[in-house]
N, C-alpha and C positions, 0 to 999 in steps of 0.2 A: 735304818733311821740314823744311826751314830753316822754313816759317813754323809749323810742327807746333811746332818748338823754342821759338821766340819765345813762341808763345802757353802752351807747359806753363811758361816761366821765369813769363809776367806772371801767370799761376795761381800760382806759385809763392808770388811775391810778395805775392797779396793774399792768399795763406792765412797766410804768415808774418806782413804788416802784424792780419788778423785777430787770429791766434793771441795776440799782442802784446796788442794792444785787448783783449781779453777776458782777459788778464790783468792788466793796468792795472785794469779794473773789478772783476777778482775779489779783486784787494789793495784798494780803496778798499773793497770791504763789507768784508773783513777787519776792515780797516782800523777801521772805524765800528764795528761790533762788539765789538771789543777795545778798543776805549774807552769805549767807553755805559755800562760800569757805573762807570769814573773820575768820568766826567761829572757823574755822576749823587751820587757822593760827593763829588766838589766843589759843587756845589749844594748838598748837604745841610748842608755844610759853612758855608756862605758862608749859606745861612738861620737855621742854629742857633747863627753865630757869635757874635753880640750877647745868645742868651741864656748859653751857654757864659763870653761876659763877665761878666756880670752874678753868676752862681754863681760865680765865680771872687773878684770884687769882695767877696759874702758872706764868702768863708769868710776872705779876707784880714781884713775888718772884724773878723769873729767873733776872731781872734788878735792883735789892737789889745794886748787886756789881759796875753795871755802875753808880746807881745813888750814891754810895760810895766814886766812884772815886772823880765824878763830885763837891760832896760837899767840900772832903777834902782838906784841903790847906797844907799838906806834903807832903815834898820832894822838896821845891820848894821857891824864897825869893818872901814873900807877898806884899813887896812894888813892886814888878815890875806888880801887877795885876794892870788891867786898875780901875779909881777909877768911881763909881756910879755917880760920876756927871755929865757923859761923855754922859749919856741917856743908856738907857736896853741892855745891851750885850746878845745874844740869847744862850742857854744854850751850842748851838754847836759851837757858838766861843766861849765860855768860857772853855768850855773842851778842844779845842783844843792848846786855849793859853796855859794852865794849863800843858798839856802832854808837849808842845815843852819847858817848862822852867823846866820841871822835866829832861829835856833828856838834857840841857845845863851841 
């Protein structure tokens, strides 16, 4: 009986160290699984980022001449702009002020 016992614990044991092992491996596929499609968008990511730059770079350029507008205070008398004291005018009332005193 005593060595009957011995040997059902060391069974025991390596079914438990099994049991363990094959769940260590069944979380690494998990694992891998639920991330491959991350992966796979960071990749995407990290190839299409330079063109992503580039249309970005465009459309900045493309608004060179609005933000032109917006800055410039020609064509127009600069005391009638509202003064900075008044709290933050948002950039599209301020262009819009700016156009209607260019057009008086």
């Amino acid at each position: 009986p005593v060595f009957n016992i011995q040997r059902n614990i060391e069974v025991v044991g390596e079914s438990v160290g099994c049991t363990v092992e094959l769940q260590i491996n069944h979380t690494k596929r998990l694992w891998k699984l639920m991330l491959s499609p991350l992966r796979q968008i960071i990749r995407n990511m990290k190839e299409n980022g330079k063109e992503f730059g580039d249309e970005t770079k465009k459309v900045k350029s493309s608004f060179w001449k609005v933000n032109e507008e917006i800055i410039s205070k020609e064509g127009y008398d600069i005391s009638r702009e509202p003064s900075k004291g008044h709290g933050k005018v948002s950039t599209q009332t301020l262009y819009e002020m700016r156009t209607k005193m260019r057009c008086e």
